[in-house]
C-alpha positions in Angstrom: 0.0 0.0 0.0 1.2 3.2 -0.8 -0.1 6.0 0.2 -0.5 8.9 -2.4 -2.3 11.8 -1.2 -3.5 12.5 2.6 -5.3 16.2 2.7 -8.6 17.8 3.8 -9.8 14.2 6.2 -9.2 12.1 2.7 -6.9 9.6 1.7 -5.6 8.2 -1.7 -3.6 5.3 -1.6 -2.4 2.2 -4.0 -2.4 -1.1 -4.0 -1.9 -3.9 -5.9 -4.9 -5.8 -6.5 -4.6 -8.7 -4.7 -4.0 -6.7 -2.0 -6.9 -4.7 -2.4 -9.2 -7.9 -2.8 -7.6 -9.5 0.4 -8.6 -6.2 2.4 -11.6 -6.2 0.7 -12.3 -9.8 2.0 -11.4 -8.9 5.5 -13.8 -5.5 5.7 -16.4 -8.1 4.6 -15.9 -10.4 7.2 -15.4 -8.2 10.0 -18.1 -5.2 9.2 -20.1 -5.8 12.4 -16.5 -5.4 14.6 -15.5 -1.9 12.5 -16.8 1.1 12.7 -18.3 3.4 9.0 -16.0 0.9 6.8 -19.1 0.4 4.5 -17.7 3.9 2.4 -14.6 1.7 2.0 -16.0 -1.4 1.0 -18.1 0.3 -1.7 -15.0 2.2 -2.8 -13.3 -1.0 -3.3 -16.3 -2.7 -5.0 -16.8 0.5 -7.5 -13.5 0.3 -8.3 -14.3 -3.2 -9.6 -12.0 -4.7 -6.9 -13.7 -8.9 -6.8 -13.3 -11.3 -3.3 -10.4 -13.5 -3.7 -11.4 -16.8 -5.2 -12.2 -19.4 -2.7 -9.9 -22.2 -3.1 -10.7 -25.8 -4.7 -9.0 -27.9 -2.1 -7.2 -26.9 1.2 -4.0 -28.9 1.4 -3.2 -30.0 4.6 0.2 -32.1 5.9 1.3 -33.6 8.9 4.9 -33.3 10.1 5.5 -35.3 13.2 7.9 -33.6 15.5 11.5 -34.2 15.4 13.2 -36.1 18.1 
C-alpha cells in the first residue's frame, strides 16, 4: 500500500490488487467489529475490486515432530 495523497480528512492510496481484494475480503468479514467501513468497502467494489477466489482444495500435511 502506498499511500499517495493525505489532505482535507481524505486519503488516496495504491495497491496492488490482490491486495486490495484480500482487504476487501477482511472489511467483509469483519463489518459488524468496525466502525463506517461500508464507504470503503463500496470504494473498493466501485473500483471493480472482486473477493479472492475461494480455493478448490485446502492442502493439509502432517509433520511429526523431530526427536
Amino acid at each position: 500500500m502506498h499511500l499517495e495523497k493525505a489532505e482535507n480528512g481524505e486519503l488516496v492510496i495504491t495497491m496492488p490488487e490482490a491486495e486490495a481484494s484480500d482487504a476487501l475480503a477482511t472489511l467483509k468479514k469483519r463489518a459488524d467489529e468496525l466502525d463506517d467501513c461500508e464507504e470503503l468497502t463500496e470504494a473498493l467494489e466501485e473500483a471493480g475490486i472482486q473477493l479472492p477466489a475461494e480455493p478448490d482444495h485446502i492442502r493439509h500435511e502432517y509433520m511429526p515432530p523431530a526427536d
